[in-house]
N, C-alpha and C positions, 0 to 999 in steps of 0.2 A: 810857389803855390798861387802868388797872386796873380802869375803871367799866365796861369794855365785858367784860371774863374776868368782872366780877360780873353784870353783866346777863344775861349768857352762862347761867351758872349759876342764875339764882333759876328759870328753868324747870324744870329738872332738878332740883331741889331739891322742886318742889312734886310732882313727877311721885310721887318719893320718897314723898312722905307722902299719896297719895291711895289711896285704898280699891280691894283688887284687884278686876275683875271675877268675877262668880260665876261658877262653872265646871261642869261636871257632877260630879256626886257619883263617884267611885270605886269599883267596887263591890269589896264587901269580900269576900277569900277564906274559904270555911269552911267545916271539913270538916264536911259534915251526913251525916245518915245515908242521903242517898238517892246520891250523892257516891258512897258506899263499901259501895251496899248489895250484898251476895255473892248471885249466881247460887242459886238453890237447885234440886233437880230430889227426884222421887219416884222410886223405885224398889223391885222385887218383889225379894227371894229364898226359894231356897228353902234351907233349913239343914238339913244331915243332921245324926244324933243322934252321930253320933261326932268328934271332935276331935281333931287331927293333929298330931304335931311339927313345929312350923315356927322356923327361925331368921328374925326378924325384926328391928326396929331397934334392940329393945330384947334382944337375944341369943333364944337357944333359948326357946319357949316353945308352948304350943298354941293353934294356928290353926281356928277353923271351917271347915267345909267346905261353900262354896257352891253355886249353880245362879244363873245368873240367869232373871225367870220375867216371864209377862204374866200379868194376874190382869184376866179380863171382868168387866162387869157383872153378869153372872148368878153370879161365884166359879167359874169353870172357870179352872183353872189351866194354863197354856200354858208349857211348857220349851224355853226361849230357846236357850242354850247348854247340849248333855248330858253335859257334862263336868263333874267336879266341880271348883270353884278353892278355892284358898286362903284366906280373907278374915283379915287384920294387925290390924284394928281392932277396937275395942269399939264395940256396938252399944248406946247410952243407953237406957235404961230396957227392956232384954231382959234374960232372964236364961234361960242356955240348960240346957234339958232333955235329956240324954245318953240318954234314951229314949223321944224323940218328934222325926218330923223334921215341920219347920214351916213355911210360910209368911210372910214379914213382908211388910210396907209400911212402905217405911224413907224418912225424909227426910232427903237430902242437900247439905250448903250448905259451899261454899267455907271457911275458915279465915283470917278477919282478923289478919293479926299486927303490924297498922299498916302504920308506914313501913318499916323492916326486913323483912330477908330471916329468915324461918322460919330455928329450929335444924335443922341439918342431918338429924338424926333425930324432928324432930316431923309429923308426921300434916300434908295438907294441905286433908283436907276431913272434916266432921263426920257423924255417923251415930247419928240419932233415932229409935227405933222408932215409929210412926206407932201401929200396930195390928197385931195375930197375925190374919190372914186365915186360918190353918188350922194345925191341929194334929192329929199323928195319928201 
């Protein structure tokens, strides 16, 4: 009886120690930059020369005052919306002239904040100045 539980077993035993089959590789997660890469868009304003009190996220402080605008091939400038807005943000590398309104071309991209959720009070999307299309 015992030869036959041993018999039994030397299969299972060799099974044990045989080489597993290759399998397909797994593929490996990770995060690349194409993964995560943020929407970007262009956009025209137009920027009046005076600057407004606004309470925004970071308390009272002055706001620009926008237009949003189409800018042709040929530089005719087309005004989208004729109402002036608010705009909260900073606009990277502008630096604004209280006695000139302007034209930009600004580039606009999403805000990575990884895995997490943004501070409650941080900006959600980023604002580049491209090029001053007009001043005047």
């Amino acid at each position: 009886m015992a030869k036959m539980i041993l018999i039994g077993l030397i299969p299972l035993l060799l099974l044990g120690c045989s080489q597993p089959t290759p399998q397909q590789p797994v593929a490996e997660t990770t995060n690349t930059e194409q993964e995560f890469e943020q929407p970007e868009e262009t956009i025209y304003l137009q920027v009046a020369p005076d600057k407004v009190e606004c309470a925004g996220y970071e308390g009272q402080s002055e706001c620009l005052q926008v237009k949003r605008v189409n800018v042709a091939r040929d530089g005719k400038v087309t005004v989208i919306d004729p109402d002036w807005g608010l705009f909260y943000e900073s606009i990277q590398g502008y630096t604004h002239d209280p006695k000139k309104t302007a034209v930009l071309k600004i580039k606009v991209a999403d805000i990575d904040y990884g895995q997490g959720e943004p501070p409650a009070d941080a900006p959600l999307q980023s604002y580049v100045l491209q090029k001053i299309i007009q001043k005047k």
